[in-house]
C-alpha positions as a printed Julia matrix, in Angstrom:
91×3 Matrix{Float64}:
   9.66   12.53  -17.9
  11.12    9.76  -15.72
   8.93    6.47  -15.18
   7.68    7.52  -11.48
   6.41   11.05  -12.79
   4.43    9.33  -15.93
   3.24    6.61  -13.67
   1.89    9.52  -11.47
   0.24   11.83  -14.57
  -1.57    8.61  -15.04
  -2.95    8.17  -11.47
  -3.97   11.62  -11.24
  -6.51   10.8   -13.94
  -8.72    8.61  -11.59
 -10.79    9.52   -8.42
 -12.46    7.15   -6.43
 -14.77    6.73   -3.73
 -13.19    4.71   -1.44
  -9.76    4.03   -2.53
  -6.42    6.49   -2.88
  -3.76    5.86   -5.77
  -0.03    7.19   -5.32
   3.09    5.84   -6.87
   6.22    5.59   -5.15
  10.27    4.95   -6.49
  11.11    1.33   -4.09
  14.85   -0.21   -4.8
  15.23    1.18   -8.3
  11.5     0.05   -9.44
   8.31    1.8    -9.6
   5.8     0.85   -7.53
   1.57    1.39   -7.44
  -0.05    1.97   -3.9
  -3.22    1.17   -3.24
  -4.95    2.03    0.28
  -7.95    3.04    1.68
  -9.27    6.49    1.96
 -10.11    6.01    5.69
  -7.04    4.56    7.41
  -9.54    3.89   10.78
 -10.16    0.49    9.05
  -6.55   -0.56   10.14
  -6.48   -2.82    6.72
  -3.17   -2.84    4.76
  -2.16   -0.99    1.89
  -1.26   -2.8    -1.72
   1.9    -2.5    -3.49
   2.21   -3.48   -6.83
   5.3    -3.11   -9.01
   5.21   -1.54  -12.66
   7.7    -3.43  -14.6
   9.73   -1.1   -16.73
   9.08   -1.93  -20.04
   5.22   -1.11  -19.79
   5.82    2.1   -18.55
   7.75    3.07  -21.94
   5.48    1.12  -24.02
   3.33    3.45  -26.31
   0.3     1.69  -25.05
   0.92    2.73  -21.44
  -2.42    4.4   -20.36
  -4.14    1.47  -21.46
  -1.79   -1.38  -20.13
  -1.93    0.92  -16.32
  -5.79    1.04  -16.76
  -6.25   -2.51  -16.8
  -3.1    -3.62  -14.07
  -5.06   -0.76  -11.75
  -8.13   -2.33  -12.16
  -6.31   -5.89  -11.5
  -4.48   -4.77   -8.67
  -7.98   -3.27   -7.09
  -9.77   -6.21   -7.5
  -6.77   -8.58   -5.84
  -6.87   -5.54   -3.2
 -10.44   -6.04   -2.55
 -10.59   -9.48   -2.42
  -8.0    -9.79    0.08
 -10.37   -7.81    2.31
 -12.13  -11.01    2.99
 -12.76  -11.92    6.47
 -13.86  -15.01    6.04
 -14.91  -17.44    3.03
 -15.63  -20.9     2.46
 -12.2   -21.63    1.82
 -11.45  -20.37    5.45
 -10.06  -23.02    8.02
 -11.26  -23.25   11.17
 -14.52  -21.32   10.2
 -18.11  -23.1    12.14
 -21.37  -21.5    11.36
């Protein structure tokens, strides 16, 4: 099984409500993409490579579990419109 086809028997394993999972080869690497289930929100879709050496490690399912669930909450976040961080922001 190559490292793109195990990353994607791994993604097939989770369904949810508003988010789609797919895995794509980029430059040699494997990469995770993240994007909304409804395009019509014009927001951007999140790449995150899969370095190699977790891919073959035995441990896999449970090292992809928790980067997926990192990579969805960095996705989310960056969602933000606005937040008190944000410059030039008046009430």
């Amino acid at each position: 099984m190559t490292p793109l086809e195990k990353v994607r028997a791994e993604i097939v394993r989770y369904d949810h409500a508003l988010l789609a999972f797919s895995a794509r080869e980029r430059n040699g690497a494997v990469e995770l993409v993240i994007e909304l289930k409804d395009p019509g929100l014009g927001l951007h879709t999140y790449y995150a490579p899969i370095h190699p050496r977790d891919i073959e490690h035995p441990q896999f399912p449970w090292t992809f579990q928790r980067y997926l669930y990192d990579c969805m909450h960095d996705y989310l976040v960056e969602m933000f419109l606005r937040t008190p961080q944000t410059r030039d922001w008046q009430p």
